[in-house]
C-alpha positions in Angstrom: -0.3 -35.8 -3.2 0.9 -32.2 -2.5 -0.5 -29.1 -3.8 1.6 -27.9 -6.3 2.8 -24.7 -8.7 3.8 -25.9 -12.4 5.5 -24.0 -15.2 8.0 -24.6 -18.1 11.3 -22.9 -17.6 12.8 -22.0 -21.1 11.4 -25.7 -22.2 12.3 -27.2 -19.0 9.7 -29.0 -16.5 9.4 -27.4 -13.3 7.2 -28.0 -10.7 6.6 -26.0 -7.3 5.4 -27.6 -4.5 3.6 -26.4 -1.6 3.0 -28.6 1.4 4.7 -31.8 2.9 6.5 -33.2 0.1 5.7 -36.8 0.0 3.3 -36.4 2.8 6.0 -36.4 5.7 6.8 -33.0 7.1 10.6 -33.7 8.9 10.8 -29.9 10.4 9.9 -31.3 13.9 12.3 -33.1 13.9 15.2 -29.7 14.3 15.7 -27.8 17.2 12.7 -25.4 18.3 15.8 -23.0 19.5 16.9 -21.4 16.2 13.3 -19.5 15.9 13.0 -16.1 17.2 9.9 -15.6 18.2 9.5 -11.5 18.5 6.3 -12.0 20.3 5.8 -15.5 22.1 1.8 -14.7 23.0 1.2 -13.4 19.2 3.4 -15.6 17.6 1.9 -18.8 19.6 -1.6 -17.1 18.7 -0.7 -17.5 14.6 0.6 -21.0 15.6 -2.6 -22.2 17.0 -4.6 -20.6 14.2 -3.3 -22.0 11.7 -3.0 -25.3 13.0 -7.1 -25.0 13.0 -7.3 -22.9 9.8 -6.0 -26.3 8.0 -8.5 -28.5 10.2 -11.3 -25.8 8.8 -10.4 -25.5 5.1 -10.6 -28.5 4.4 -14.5 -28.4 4.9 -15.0 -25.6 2.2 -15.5 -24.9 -1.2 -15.7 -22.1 -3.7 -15.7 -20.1 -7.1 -12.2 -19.7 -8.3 -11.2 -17.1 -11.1 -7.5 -17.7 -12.9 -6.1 -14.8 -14.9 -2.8 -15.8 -16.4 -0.4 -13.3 -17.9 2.7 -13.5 -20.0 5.0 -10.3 -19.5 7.8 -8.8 -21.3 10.7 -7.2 -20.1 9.2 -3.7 -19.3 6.2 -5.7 -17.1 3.6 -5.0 -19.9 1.5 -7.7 -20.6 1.7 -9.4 -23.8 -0.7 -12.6 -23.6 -3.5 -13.7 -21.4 -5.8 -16.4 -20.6 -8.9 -16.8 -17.9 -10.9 -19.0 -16.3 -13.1 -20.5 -13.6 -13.6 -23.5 -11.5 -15.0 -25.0 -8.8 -12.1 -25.4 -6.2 -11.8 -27.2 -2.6 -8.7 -27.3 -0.4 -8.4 -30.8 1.0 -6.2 -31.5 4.1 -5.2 -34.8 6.8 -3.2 -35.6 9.2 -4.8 -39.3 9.3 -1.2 -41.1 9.2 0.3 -38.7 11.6 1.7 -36.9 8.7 0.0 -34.3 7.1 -1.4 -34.0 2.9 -2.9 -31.9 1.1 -5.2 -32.0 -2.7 -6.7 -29.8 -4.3 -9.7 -30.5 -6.3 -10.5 -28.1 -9.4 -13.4 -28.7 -11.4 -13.3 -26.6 -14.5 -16.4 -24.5 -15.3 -14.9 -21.8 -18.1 -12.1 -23.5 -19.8 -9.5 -20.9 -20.9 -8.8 -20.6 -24.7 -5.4 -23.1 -25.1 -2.9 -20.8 -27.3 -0.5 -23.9 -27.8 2.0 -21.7 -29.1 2.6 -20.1 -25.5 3.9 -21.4 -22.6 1.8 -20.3 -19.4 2.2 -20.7 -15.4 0.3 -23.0 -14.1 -0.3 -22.2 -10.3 -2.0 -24.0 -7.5 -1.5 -25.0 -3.6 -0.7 -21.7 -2.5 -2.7 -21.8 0.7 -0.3 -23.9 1.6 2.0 -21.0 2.5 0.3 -20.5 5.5 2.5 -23.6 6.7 5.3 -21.4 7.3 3.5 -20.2 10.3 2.6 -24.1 10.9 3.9 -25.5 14.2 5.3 -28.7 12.1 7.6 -25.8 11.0 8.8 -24.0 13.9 12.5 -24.9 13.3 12.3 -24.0 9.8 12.1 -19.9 10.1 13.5 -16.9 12.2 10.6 -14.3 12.7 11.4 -10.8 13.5 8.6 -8.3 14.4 8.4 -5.8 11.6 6.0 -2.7 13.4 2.4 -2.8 12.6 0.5 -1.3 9.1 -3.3 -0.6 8.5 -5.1 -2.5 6.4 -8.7 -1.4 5.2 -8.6 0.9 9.0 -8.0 -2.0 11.0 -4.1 -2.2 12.4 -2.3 -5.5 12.4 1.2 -6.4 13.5 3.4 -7.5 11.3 6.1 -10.3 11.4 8.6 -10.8 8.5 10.2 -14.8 8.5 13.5 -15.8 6.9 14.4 -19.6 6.4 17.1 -21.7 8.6 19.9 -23.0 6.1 19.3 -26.3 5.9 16.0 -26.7 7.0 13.0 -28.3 5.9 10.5 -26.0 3.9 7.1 -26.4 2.3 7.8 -25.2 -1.3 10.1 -27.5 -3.2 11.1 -27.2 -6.9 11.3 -30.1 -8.8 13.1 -30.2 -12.0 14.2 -33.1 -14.1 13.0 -35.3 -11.1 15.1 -33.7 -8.7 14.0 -31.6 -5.3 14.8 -28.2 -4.6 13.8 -26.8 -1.4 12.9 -23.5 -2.0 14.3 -20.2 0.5 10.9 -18.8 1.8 11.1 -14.6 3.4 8.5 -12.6 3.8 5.9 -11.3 5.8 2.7 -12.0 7.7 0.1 -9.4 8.6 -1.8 -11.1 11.4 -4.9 -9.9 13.9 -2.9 -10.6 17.3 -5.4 -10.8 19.3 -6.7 -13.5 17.5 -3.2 -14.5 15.4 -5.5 -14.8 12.4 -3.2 -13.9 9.0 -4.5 -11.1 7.2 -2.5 -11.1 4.4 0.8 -12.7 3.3 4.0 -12.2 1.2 6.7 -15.0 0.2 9.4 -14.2 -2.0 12.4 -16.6 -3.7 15.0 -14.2 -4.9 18.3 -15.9 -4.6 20.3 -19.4 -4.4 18.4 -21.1 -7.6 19.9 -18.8 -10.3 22.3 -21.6 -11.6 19.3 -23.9 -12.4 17.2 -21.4 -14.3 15.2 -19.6 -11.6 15.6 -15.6 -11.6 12.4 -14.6 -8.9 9.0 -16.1 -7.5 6.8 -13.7 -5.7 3.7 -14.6 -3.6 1.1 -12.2 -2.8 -2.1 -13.9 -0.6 -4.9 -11.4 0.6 -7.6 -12.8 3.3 -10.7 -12.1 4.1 -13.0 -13.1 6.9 -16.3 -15.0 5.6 -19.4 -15.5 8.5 -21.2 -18.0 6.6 -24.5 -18.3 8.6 -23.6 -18.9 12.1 -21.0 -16.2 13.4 -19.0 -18.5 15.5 -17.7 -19.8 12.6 -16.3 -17.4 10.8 -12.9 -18.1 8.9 -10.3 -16.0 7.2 -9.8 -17.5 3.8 -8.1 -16.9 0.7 -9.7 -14.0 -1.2 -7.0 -13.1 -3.5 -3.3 -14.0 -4.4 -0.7 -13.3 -7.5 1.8 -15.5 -8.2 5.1 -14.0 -10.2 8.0 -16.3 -12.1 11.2 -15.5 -13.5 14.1 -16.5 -15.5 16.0 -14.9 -17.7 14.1 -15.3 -20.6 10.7 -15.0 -19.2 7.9 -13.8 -17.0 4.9 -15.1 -15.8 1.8 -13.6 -13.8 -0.8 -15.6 -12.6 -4.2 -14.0 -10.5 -6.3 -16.1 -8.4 -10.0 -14.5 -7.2 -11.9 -16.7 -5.2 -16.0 -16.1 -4.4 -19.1 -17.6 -2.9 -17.5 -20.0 -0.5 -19.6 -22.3 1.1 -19.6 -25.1 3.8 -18.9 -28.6 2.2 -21.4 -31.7 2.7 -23.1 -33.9 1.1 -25.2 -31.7 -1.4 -22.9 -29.4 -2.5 -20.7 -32.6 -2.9 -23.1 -33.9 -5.3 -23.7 -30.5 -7.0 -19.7 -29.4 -7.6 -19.1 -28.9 -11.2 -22.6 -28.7 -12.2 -23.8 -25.8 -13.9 -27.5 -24.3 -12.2 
């Protein structure tokens, strides 16, 4: 199963995925000519990291903190809800085609105002496969000069989708598939092509079934753990904005005290010291 974002559209089911719909990724299958590559040693750099990123992940877990706002028209916030779980990002390529799970084992359960109508958000990690080789053919990159971050400078690269290509996000609604138009921006380390920090946005073509915006916002930091050799850059922060005409959602993800995954902490998620 893919990772997924879920949220009711003025009382309509939608659900955003991120990852390989289905488990079968088709981008490879388009031309590796329509990307433009503004840096083929940093770009290829990115590539290869996060080709291993999702091999590493997938051997981690962590404390995960969920703040999720309702807005009103002027941005104020007008309802919330928080809490916490126990989260681990699980990916495979066993079959030849990759999938994705997330497992989230509740340890605060928010306060359920049945009344309101919230965002549910998950899977968003999974924007890192925009960078994925599996997706080359699916974006243009453009270098976009270089910004500091915390006093360390890192390049940046904005992406815009192909027409007609494959992407990782997908709307569903009323059991049909929307691919979603992916643009943003990666911050990445290029001598390393680690990404930094990344921005996706969704701001057009979707207006006629219901969707006005979607905003991604996903800060990473770089965690030793006890040997430096494997160090990781992983998900530290990300907010998530939705949309429509007649509503706006905000949801804020904090996640903590990650940890290598084996066979004790397997034993130990969801339990409370």
């Amino acid at each position: 199963m893919p990772a997924f974002h879920s949220a009711r559209m003025d009382g309509r089911a939608v659900t955003f995925l991120f990852g390989c719909f289905a488990g079968t990724c088709l981008a490879q299958t388009l031309a590796n000519d329509v990307v433009i590559s503004p840096s083929g040693d940093a770009l290829a750099r990115t590539r290869k990291y996060v080709q291993e990123y999702f091999e590493r992940f997938s051997d981690l877990i962590c404390k995960e903190s969920v703040t999720q706002l309702v807005l009103n028209g002027s941005g104020r916030t007008i309802y919330r809800e928080n809490s916490a779980y126990d989260y681990q990002f699980q990916s495979s390529d066993q079959t030849g085609s990759w999938k994705f799970n997330e497992i989230r084992v509740s340890r605060s359960p928010a306060f359920r105002d049945p009344a309101r109508t919230l965002l549910v958000t998950t899977g968003f990690a999974s924007l890192l496969l925009v960078a994925h080789p599996m997706y080359e053919a699916s974006y243009a990159f453009a270098p976009d000069g270089e910004e500091a971050l915390d006093g360390t400078s890192y390049l940046k690269i904005h992406f815009t989708p192909i027409a007609g290509a494959p992407s990782p996000a997908t709307l569903r609604l009323r059991g049909r598939n929307y691919p979603l138009p992916l643009s943003g921006t990666l911050w990445i380390d290029p001598r390393s092509g680690a990404v930094v920090k990344l921005e996706a946005t969704v701001d057009s073509g979707l207006s006629d079934i219901g969707l006005a915006g979607m905003h991604s916002e996903v800060h990473f930091a770089l965690h030793p753990f006890h040997d430096r050799a494997d160090s990781v850059w992983v998900p530290e922060t990300a907010a998530i904005d939705v949309e429509t005409p007649r509503q706006h959602w905000r949801n804020l993800h904090h996640f903590t005290a990650y940890k290598k995954f084996d066979v004790n902490v397997q034993e130990q998620i969801g339990e409370t010291p």
